[in-house]
C-alpha positions in Angstrom: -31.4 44.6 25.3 -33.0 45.1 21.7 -35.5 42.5 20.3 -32.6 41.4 17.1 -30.0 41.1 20.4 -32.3 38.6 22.3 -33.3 36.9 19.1 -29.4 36.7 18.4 -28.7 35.3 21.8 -31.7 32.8 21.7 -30.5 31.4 18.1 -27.2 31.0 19.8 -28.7 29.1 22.6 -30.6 27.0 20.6 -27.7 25.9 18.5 -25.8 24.9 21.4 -29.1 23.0 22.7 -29.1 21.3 19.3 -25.2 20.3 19.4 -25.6 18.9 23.0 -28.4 17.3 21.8 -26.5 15.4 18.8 -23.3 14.7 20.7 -25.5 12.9 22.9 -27.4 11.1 20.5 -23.6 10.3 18.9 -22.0 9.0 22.0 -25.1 7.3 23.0 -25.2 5.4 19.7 -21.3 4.7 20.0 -22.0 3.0 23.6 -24.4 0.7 21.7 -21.6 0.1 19.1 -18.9 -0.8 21.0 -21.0 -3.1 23.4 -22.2 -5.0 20.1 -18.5 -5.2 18.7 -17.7 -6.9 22.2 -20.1 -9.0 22.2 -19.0 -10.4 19.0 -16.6 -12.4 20.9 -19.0 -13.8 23.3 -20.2 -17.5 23.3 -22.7 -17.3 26.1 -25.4 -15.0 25.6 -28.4 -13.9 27.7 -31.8 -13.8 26.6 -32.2 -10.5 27.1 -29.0 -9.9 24.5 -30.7 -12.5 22.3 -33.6 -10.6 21.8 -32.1 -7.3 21.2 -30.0 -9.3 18.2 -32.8 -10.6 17.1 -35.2 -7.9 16.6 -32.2 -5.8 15.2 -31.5 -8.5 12.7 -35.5 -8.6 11.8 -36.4 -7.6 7.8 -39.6 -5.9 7.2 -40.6 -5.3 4.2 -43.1 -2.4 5.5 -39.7 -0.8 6.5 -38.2 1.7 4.1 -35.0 1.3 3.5 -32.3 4.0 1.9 -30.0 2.1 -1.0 -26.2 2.4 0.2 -24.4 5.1 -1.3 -22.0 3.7 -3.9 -18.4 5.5 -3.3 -16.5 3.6 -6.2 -17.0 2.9 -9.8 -14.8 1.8 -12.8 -16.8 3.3 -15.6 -20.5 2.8 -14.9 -19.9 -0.5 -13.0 -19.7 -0.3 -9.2 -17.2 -1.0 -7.3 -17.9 0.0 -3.4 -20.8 0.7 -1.4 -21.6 1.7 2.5 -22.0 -1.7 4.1 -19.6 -3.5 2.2 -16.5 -4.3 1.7 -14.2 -5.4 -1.1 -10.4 -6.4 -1.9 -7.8 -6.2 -4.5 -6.0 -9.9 -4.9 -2.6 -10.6 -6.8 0.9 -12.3 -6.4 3.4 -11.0 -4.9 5.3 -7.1 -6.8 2.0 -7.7 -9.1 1.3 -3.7 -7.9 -1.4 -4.2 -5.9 -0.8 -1.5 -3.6 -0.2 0.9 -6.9 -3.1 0.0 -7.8 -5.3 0.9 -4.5 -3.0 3.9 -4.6 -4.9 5.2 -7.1 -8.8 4.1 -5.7 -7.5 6.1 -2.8 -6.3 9.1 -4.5 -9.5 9.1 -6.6 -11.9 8.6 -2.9 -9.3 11.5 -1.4 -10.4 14.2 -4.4 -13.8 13.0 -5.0 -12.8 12.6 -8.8 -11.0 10.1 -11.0 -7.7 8.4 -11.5 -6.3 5.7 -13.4 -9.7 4.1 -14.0 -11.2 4.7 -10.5 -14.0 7.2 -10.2 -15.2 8.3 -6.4 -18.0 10.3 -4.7 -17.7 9.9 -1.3 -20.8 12.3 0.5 -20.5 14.6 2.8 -19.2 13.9 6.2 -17.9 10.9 5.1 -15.1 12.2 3.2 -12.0 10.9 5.5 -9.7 7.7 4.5 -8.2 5.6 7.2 -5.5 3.3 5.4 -4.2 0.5 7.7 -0.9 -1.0 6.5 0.1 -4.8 7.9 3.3 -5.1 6.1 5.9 -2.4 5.2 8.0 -0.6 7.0 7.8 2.9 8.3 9.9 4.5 5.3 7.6 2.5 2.7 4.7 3.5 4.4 5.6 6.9 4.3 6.4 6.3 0.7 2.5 5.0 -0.1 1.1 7.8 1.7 3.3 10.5 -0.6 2.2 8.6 -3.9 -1.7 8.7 -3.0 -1.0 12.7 -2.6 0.8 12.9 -5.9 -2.0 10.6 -7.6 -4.4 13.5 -6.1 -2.7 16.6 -6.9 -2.3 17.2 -3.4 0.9 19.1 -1.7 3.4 16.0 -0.4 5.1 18.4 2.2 1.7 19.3 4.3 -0.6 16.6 5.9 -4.3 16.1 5.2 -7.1 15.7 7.3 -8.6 13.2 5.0 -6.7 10.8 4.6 -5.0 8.9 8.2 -2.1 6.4 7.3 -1.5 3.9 9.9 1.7 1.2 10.0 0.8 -1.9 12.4 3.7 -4.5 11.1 5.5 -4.8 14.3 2.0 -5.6 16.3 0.3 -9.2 17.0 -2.5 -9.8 14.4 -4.8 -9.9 18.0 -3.8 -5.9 18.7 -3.9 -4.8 15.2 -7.3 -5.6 15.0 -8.0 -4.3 19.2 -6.4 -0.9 16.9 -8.2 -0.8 14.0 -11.4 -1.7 15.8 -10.4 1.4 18.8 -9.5 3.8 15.9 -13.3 3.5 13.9 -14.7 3.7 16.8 -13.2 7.1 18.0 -13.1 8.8 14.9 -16.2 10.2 12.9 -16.6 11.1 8.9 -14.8 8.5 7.9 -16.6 6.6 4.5 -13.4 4.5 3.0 -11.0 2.3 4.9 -8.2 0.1 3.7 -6.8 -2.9 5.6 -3.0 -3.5 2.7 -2.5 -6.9 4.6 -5.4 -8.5 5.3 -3.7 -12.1 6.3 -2.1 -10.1 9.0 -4.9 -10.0 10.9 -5.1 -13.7 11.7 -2.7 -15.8 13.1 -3.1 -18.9 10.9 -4.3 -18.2 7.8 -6.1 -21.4 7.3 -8.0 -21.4 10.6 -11.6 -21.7 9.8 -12.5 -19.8 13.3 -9.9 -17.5 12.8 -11.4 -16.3 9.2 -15.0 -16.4 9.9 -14.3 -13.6 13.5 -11.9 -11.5 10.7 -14.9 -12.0 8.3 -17.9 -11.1 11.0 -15.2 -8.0 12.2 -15.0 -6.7 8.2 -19.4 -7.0 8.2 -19.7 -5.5 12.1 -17.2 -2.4 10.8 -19.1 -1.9 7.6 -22.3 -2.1 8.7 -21.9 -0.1 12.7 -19.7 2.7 11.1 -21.4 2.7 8.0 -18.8 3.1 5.4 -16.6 0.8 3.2 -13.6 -1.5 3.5 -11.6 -2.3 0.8 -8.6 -5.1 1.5 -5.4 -6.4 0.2 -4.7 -10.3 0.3 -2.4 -12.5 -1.6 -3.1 -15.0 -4.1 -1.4 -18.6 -4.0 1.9 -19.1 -5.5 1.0 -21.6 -7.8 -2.7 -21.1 -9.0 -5.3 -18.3 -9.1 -6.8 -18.7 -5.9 -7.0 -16.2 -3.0 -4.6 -17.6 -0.3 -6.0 -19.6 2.7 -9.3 -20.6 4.4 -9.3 -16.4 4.6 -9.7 -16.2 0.8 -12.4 -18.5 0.7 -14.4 -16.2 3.4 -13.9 -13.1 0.8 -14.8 -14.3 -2.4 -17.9 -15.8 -0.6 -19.1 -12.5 1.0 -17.2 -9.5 -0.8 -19.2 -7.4 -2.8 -16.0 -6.9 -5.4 -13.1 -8.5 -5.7 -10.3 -7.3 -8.1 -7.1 -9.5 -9.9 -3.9 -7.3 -9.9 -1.6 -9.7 -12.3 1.5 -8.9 -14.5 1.1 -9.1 -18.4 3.0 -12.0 -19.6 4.6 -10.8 -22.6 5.1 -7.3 -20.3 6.6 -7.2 -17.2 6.4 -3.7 -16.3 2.6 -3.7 -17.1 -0.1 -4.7 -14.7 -3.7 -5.9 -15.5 -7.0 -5.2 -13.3 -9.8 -7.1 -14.3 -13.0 -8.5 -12.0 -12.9 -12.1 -10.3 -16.1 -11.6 -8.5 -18.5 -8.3 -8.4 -22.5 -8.1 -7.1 -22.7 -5.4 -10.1 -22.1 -5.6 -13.9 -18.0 -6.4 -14.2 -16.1 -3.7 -16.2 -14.1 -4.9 -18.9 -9.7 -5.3 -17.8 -7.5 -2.5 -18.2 -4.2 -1.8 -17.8 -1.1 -0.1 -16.2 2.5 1.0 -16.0 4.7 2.7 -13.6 6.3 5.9 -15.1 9.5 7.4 -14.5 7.9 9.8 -10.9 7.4 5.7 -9.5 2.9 6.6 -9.9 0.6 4.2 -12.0 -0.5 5.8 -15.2 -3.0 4.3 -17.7 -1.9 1.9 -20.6 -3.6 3.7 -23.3 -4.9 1.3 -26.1 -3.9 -1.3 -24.3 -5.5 -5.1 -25.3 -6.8 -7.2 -22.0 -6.3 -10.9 -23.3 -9.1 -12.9 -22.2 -8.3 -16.3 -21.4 -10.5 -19.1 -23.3 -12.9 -21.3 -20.8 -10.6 -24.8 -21.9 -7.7 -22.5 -20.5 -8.8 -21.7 -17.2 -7.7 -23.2 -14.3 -9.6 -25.9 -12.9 -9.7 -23.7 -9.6 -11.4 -21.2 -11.5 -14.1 -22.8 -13.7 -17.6 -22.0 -13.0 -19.7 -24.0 -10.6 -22.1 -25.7 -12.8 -18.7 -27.1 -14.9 -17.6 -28.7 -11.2 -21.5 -30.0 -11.2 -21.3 -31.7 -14.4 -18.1 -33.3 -13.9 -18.7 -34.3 -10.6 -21.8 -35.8 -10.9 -20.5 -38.0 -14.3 -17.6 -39.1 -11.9 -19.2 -40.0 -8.4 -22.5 -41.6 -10.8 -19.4 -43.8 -11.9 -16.8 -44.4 -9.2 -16.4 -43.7 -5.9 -12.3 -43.5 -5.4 -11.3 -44.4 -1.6 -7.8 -43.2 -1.7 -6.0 -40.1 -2.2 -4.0 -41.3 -5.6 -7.5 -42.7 -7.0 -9.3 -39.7 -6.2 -6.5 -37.2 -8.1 -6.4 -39.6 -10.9 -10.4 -39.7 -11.3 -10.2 -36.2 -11.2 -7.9 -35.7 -13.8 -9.2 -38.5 -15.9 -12.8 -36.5 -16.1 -11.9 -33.2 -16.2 -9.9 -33.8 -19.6 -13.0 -35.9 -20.6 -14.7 -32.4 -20.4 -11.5 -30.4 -22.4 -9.9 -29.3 -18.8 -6.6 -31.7 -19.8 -4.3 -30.0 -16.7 -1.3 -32.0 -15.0 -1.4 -33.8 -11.5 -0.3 -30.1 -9.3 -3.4 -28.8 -11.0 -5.9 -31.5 -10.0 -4.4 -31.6 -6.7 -5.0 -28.0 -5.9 -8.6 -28.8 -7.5 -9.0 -31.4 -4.9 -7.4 -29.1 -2.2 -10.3 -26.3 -3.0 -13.4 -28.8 -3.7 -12.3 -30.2 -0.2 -12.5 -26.5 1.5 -15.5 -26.1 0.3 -16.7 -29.2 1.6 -17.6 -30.1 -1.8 -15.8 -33.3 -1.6 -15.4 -34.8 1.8 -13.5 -38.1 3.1 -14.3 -40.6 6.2 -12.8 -43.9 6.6 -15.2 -45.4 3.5 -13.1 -42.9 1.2 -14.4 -39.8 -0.8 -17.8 -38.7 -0.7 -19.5 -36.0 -3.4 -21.8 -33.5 -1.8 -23.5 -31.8 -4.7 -25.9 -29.7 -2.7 -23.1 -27.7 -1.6 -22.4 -26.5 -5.5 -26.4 -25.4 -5.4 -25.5 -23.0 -2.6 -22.8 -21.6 -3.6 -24.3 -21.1 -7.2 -27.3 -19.6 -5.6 -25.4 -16.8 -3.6 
């Protein structure tokens, strides 16, 4: 055997040493994630499993620590890290899923559509998009626009992007699924749960949203890439639906409006309601005659005046000042009183809404634990606004 033979054979070797090597390191890793993910569910825990938490949930600031990738930007503002995760909000036929149609299409090229500009790195280039809601057909109909959006052939699967359908499953097993499919599969950097109320049974279940919540930080953070959700606004306000939507504005790093223009049905605005970077300023979209989002050129975002907000959606220290004027005054012991303070104090401050809108101002300040109520009637709880503010 020549000497460029052996060397030939031993590079070969060595190779295979190395892959051994890294599968082992993989699966070994992947033991330690799924036992972690179980143990999520636990409510008895051992010492020993205390201490490993807690020494993997110690901060040093000797440690270096690499900044998350960002995947997602609109313009220069970002969008979507590793670690995170993020949603798209709106009423119902708003477009929402047009819309993450085209974040998608924009991760699946690693360039830009509509707005949405991607880079996801190497090895992490796969999309797994998880659909709670439509049907088969629909489903199938999604997946074709994102290939269109990409330039991609629509007769020929890709790799890169994995569409799932879970409608007909319990909201128990769809996550058991989603959690079973991230954990087998490697190189996958974007994931997108359209239905992310499906997922829970009752939508208001405090329990039930904090384990979806800790699931959406465990899947982020263990598989290191990004989720980005869907979830419905309320009918009648603003507000992200249920105890759920609470949970994600309070711990999403982005969270997007999909809304119909007023004087313009067939176009849809995207603007920011909450982002930990810069927000980008609205734009706008139609659906054109091949049923794909293209963007409104020269379109004017209106911007609504702070006196025509909501009272759902008026910053925290306008709740403070209010507030504390009211409760420094009265202290309302039944439900009717409390409305009727509410309203009376708002307008004081140029909020003048009707009763609906007070009352679903009560309903939120009460979630929050803002306001609370005993036998002795309605208690104010300002700390809880410092909190929140502070986050």
């Amino acid at each position: 055997m020549s000497q460029q033979t052996a060397r030939r054979l031993k590079n070969i070797q060595n190779k295979k040493m190395a892959r051994r090597k890294t599968n082992k390191n993989l699966d070994s890793q992947m033991a330690i994630n799924v036992q972690e993910m179980q143990m999520l569910f636990n409510s008895d825990f051992s010492d020993a499993q205390l201490e490993h938490f807690l020494n993997k949930g110690m901060i040093k600031v000797s440690e270096k620590l690499e900044k998350p990738p960002q995947i997602l930007w609109v313009g220069d503002c970002t969008i979507a890290t590793f670690g995170n995760f993020s949603a798209s909000t709106g009423k119902a036929k708003s477009k929402k899923t047009f819309n993450v149609s085209a974040m998608v299409a924009a991760a699946l090229i690693n360039g830009t559509v509509l707005n949405y500009r991607a880079c996801l790195p190497s090895g992490k280039r796969k999309i797994f998009y998880f659909d709670t809601e439509q049907s088969r057909y629909h489903c199938r109909n999604v997946h074709e626009r994102i290939l269109k959006l990409a330039g991609l052939p629509t007769n020929t699967d890709t790799e890169n992007i994995t569409f799932v359908g879970l409608r007909e499953y319990t909201p128990s097993l769809r996550i058991s699924l989603i959690d079973y499919a991230l954990r087998k599969s490697a190189g996958y950097g974007l994931v997108i749960i359209d239905g992310l109320r499906d997922l829970m049974y009752d939508i208001n279940n405090a329990k039930e949203a904090t384990d979806v919540m800790t699931m959406l930080m465990s899947w982020t953070s263990n598989y290191d890439l990004h989720i980005h959700c869907v979830l419905h606004l309320n009918k009648n306000d603003s507000n992200t639906r249920g105890h759920i939507g609470t949970e994600l504005e309070n711990k999403a790093e982005t969270v997007l409006i999909v809304s119909k223009d007023k004087q313009n049905t067939d176009i849809s605005e995207v603007r920011p309601m909450h982002m930990r970077d810069k927000e980008f300023y609205p734009f706008a979209f139609h659906i054109d005659s091949n049923a794909l989002p293209v963007l409104e050129e020269g379109y004017h975002v209106t911007v609504c005046k702070p006196k025509d907000q909501p009272l759902t959606s008026l910053p925290e220290n306008v709740h403070k000042e209010v507030l504390d004027e009211l409760f420094s005054q009265r202290t309302p012991e039944k439900y009717v009183d409390m409305v009727k303070a509410l309203n009376e104090f708002y307008a004081q401050k140029g909020y003048k809404k009707g009763t609906n809108a007070t009352k679903e101002l009560l309903k939120l300040l009460s979630e929050k634990s803002i306001i609370t109520k005993d036998d002795a009637g309605y208690h104010y709880n300002p700390e809880i606004i410092k909190s929140e503010t502070s986050k």
